[in-house]
C-alpha positions in Angstrom: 112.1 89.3 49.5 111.5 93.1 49.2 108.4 94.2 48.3 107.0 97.5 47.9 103.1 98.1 47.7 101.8 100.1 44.5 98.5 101.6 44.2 95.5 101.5 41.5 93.4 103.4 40.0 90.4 104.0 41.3 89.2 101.7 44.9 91.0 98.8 43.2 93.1 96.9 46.2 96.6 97.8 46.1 99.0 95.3 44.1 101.8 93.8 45.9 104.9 93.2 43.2 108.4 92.7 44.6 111.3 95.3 44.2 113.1 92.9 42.1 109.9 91.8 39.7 109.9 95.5 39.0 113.5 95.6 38.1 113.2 93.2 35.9 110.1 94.1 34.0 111.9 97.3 33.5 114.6 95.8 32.1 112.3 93.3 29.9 110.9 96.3 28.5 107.4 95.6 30.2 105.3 98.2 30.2 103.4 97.7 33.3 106.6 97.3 35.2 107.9 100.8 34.1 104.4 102.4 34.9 104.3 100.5 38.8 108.1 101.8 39.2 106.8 105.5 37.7 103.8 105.5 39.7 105.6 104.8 42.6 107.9 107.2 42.6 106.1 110.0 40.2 105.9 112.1 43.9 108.8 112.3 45.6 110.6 112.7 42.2 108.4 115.6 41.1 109.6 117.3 43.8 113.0 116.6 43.9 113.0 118.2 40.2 110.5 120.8 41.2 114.2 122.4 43.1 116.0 122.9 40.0 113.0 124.1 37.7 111.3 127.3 37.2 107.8 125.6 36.5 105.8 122.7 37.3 105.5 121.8 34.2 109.1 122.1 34.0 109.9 119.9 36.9 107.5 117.4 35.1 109.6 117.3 32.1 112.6 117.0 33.7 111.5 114.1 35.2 110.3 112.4 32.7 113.9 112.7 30.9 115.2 111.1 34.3 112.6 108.0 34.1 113.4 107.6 30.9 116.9 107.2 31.6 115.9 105.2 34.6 114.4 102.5 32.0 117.5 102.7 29.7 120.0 101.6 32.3 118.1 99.8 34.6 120.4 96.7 33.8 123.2 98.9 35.6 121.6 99.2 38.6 121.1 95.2 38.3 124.2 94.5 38.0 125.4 96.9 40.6 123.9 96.3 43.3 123.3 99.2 45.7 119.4 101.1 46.8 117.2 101.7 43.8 115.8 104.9 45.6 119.1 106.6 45.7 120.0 105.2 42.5 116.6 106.9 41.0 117.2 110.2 43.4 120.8 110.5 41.4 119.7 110.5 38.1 117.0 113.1 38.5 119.6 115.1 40.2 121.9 114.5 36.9 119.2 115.1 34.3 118.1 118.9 36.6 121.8 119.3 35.9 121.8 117.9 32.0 119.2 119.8 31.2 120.3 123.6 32.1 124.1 122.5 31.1 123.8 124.1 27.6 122.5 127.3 29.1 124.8 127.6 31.8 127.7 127.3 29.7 127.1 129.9 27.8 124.8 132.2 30.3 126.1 134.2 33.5 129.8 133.5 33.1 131.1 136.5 35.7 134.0 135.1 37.8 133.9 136.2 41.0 137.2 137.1 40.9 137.0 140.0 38.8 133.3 141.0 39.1 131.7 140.0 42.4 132.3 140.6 46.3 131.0 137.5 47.9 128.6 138.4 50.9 126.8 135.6 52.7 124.6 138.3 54.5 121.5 136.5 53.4 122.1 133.1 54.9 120.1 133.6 58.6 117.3 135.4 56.3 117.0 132.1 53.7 117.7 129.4 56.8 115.2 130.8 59.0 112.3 130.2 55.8 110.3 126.7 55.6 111.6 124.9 52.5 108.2 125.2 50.6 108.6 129.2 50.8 112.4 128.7 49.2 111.5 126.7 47.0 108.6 128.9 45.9 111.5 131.5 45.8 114.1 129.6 44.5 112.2 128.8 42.1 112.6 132.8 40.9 116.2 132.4 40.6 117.8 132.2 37.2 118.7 128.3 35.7 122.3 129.3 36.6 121.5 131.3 40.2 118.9 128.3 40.7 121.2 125.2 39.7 124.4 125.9 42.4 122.2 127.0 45.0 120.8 123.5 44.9 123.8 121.6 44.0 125.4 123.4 47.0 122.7 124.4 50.0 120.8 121.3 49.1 122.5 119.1 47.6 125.8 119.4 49.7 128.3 119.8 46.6 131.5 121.7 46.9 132.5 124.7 44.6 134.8 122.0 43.0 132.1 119.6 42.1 130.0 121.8 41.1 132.6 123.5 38.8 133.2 119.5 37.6 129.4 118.6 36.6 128.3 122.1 35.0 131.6 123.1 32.9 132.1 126.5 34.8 135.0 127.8 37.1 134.8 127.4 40.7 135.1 131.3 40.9 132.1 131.0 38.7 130.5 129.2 41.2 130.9 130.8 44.0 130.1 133.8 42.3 126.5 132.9 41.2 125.9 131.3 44.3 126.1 134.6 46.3 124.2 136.0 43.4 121.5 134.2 44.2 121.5 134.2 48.1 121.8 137.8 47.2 118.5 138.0 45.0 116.7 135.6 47.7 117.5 138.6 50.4 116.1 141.1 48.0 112.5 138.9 47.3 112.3 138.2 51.0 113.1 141.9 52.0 110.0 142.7 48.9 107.9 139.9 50.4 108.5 141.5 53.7 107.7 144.9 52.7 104.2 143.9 50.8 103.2 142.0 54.1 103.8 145.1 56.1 102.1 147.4 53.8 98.8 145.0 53.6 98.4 144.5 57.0 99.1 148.6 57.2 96.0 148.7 54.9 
C-alpha cells in the first residue's frame, strides 16, 4: 500500500494515511482529506505557480484555483490510473496558463514575422543564473513575456504547443519569447551595472 506521511500542527506526531484514503476522501468530499492532500503538497505547488506569477500572493491564488480543480476531478484521476503528483503538477501548469489566457489574447499580439528579429543572444547570460535569481527575474517579465518563457525554457513546450494552449500564433510565440530573453539580458546587464557601481562605492 502507498502511503505518504503528512504532518500536524504544532509537535503533534505525524499521521500516516495511505495515498489512496486520501483519494478517496477527496472524492467523498471530506474535508480533512482535501486539507492532508493540500498540506502536502501546498510547497512544491507554491512554487511551481510562483514561475508563472508576478507575486506571491499571485502564485498563491493561482494555486488555490488548481487545488480546487484538483478536488473537482479527483474521480478522473481514480479512474485513470497514472502518478497523482504529475497529475497535480499538470493542473497547476494549466490553471498558470487559464488564468493569463484572457490577457494574452488580447495583450502583446506582435508577430514576429512582421515586427521582431529573433536574437537568442541572451541565452549563455540567463543559463549561467541559479534558478532562484530567474525566477526572481522572470518574475519581472510581462504575463505574456513571463507565460512562454516558462511553457518553453521550463516547461519544454514547442512553439506549436504553446501556440495550441494560449490561442496565439506560433510567430507570436516565438516572438514574445525573444522578447523576454531579450528584457532578462537588459535586467541582468542593470543588475550587473548596480553591483559594479556599489562595490565602486
Amino acid at each position: 500500500m502507498i502511503s505518504v506521511t503528512l504532518p500536524r500542527a504544532g509537535h503533534q506526531p505525524a499521521t500516516f494515511m495511505s495515498l489512496e484514503d486520501i483519494v478517496k476522501g477527496c472524492i467523498a468530499g471530506k474535508r480533512v482529506a482535501q486539507s492532508k492532500l493540500y498540506e502536502h503538497y501546498h510547497a512544491r505547488m507554491v512554487g511551481v505557480c510562483l514561475r508563472y506569477a508576478g507575486s506571491k500572493d499571485e502564485a498563491r491564488e493561482i494555486m488555490n484555483l488548481g487545488f480546487l480543480k484538483v478536488f473537482q476531478t479527483m474521480e478522473r484521476f481514480e479512474n485513470g490510473g497514472g502518478n497523482l503528483d504529475a497529475w497535480i503538477y499538470r493542473i497547476m501548469i494549466n490553471t498558470s496558463i487559464d488564468y493569463y489566457r484572457k490577457e494574452l489574447k488580447h495583450r502583446y499580439q506582435d508577430d514576429v514575422e512582421n515586427h521582431y528579429h529573433l536574437r537568442d543572444e541572451s541565452a549563455d547570460a540567463i543559463s549561467d543564473m541559479s534558478a532562484t535569481e530567474l525566477i526572481h527575474l522572470v518574475q519581472e517579465l510581462s504575463p505574456a513575456y513571463r507565460t512562454v518563457f516558462n511553457l518553453y525554457v521550463i516547461e519544454g513546450f514547442s512553439h506549436k504547443e504553446i501556440a495550441d494552449q494560449l490561442n496565439i500564433s506560433e510567430g507570436t510565440s516565438k516572438s514574445n519569447l525573444a522578447k523576454a530573453r531579450g528584457n532578462l539580458q537588459t535586467m541582468i546587464r542593470e543588475r550587473e551595472s548596480f553591483k559594479s557601481t556599489s562595490y565602486a562605492g
